[in-house]
C-alpha positions as CSV (number, residue, x, y, z in Angstrom):
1,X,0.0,0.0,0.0
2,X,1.2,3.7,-0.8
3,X,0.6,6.9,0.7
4,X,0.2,9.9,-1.9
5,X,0.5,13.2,-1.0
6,X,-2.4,15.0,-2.1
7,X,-2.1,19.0,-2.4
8,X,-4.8,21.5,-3.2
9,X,-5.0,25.1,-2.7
10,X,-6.4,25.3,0.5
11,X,-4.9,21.6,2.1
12,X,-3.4,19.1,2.6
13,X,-4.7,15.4,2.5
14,X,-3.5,11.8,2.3
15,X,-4.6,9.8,-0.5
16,X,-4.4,6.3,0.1
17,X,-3.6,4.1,-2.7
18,X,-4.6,0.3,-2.7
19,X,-2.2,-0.8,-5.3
20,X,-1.6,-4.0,-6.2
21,X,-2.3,-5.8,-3.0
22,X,-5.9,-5.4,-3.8
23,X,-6.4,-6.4,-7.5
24,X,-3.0,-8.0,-8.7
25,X,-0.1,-10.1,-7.7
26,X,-0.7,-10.4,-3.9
27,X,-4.5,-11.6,-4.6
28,X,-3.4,-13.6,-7.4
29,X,-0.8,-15.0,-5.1
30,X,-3.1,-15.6,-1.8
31,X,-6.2,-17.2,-4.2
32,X,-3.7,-19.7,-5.4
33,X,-2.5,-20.5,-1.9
34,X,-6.0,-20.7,-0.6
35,X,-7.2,-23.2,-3.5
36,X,-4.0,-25.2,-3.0
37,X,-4.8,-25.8,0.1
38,X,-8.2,-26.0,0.3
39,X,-7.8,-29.0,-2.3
40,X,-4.8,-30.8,0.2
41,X,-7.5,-30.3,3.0
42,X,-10.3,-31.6,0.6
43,X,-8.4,-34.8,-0.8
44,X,-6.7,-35.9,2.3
45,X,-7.8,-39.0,4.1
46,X,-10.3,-38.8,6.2
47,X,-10.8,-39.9,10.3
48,X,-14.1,-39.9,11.2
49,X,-14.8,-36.7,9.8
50,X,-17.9,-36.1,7.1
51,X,-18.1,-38.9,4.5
52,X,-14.7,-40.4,5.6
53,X,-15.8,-43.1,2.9
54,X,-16.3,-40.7,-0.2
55,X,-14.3,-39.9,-2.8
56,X,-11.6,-37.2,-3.0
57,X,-13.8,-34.9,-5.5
58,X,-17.0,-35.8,-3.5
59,X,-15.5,-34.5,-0.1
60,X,-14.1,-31.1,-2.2
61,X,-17.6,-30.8,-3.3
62,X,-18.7,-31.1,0.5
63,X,-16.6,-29.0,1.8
64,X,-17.0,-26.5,-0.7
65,X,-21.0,-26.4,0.2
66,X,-20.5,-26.2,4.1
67,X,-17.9,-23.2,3.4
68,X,-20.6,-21.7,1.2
69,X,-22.9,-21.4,4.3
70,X,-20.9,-18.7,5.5
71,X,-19.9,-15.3,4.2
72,X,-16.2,-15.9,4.6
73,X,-17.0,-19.4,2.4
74,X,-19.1,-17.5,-0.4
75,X,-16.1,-14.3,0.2
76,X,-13.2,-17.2,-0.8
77,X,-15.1,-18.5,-3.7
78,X,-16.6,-15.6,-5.4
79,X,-15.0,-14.9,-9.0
80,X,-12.2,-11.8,-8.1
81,X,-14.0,-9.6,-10.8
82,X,-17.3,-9.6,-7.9
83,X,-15.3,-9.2,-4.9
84,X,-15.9,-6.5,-2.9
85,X,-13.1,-3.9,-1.3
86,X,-13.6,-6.0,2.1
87,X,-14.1,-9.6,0.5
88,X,-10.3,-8.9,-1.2
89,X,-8.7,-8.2,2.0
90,X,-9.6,-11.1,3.3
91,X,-9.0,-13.0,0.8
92,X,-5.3,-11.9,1.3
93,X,-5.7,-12.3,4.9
94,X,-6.7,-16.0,4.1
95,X,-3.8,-16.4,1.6
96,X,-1.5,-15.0,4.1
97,X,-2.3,-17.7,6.5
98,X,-1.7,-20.4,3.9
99,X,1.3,-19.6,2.9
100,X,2.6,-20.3,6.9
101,X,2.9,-23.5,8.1
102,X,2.0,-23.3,11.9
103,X,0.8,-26.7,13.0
104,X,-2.4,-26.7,14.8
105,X,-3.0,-30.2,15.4
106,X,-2.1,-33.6,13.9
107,X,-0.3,-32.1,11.3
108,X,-2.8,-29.6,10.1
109,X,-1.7,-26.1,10.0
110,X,-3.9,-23.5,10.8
111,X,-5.2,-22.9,7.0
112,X,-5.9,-26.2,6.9
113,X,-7.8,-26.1,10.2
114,X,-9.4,-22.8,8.7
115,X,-11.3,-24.4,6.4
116,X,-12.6,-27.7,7.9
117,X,-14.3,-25.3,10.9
118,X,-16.1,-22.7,8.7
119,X,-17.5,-21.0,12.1
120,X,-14.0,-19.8,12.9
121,X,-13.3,-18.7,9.6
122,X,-16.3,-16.8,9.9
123,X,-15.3,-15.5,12.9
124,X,-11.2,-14.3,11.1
125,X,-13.8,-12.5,8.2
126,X,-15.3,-10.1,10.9
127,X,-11.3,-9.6,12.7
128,X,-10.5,-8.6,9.0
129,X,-13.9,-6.5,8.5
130,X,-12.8,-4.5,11.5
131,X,-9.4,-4.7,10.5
132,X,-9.4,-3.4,7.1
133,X,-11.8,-0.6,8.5
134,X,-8.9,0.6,11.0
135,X,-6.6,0.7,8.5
136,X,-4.8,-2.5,8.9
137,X,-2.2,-4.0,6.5
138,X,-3.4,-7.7,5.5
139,X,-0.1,-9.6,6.0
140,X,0.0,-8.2,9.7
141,X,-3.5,-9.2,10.5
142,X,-2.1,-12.5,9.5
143,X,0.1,-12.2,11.5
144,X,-1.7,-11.6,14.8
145,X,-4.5,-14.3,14.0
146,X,-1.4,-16.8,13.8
147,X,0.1,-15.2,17.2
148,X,-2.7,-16.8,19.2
149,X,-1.6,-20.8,17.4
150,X,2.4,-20.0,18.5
151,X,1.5,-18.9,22.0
C-alpha cells in the first residue's frame, strides 16, 4: 500500500492508494494459496470426519458447500472480478495464512484447520472486516491471528 500526498490550494490530504495488493499479484498470489490448500485439505484421508468413505472430488464438493454457508466461504469462492473492497482483503488475509505453516494439530496447519471449521473462519472474516476498517495492512492481521496458534 502507498501513501500519496495529495495537495490542493487550501490543504493538505493523504490519499491512500490500494495498489496491487488489492487487485494484482498479492490476490493472485493468496487465491492460489488458498485453492491449493483447500484441495490438500479436501483430498486428504479422512478420520471420522464427514463422508470419511467418499471420494476425493465428493468430499471437495462437501466442503465447498458447508464453506458456502458462510460469508467468509461465499467471500473465498466468489469470482475476483465480484469481490468487494472488504471480500479482497480477506482473501489476502486468508492467503497470508496459507502460505505459513503453523501446525495446529495432527499435522494440520492453521489454514488447513481454517477451512474444515467454517465458524472460525467466519469469525477471522469479521477480525478482517474490523481490520481493514482501522486501516490495517493484511499480512500483519495475519500475522496476529497466527500469534494466538504460537502462544
Amino acid at each position: 500500500m502507498t501513501i500519496e500526498k495529495v495537495e490542493s490550494s487550501e490543504s493538505t490530504t493523504y490519499s491512500v492508494e490500494t495498489g496491487p495488493a488489492w487487485g494484482g499479484q498479492q490476490l493472485r498470489a493468496a487465491i492460489d494459496a488458498i485453492r491449493d490448500v483447500f484441495v490438500e485439505v479436501a483430498r486428504a484421508p479422512t478420520r471420522g470426519g464427514p463422508a470419511p468413505q467418499a471420494t476425493a472430488s465428493e468430499r471437495e464438493g462437501l466442503l465447498r458447500a458447508r464453506m458456502l454457508a458462510y460469508a467468509a466461504g461465499r467471500a473465498i469462492f466468489m469470482p475476483l472480478s465480484l469481490k468487494d473492497g472488504e471480500e479482497r482483503f480477506f482473501t489476502i488475509v486468508v492467503g497470508h495464512i496459507a502460505q505459513h505453516q503453523i501446525d495446529v494439530n495432527d499435522g494440520a496447519c492453521v489454514a488447513d484447520w481454517l477451512l474444515q471449521n467454517p465458524g472460525d473462519l467466519q469469525q477471522l472474516f469479521e477480525l478482517a472486516r474490523r481490520s481493514q476498517l482501522s486501516g490495517m495492512d493484511p499480512a500483519r492481521v495475519a500475522l496476529a491471528f497466527l500469534d494466538s496458534f504460537v502462544q
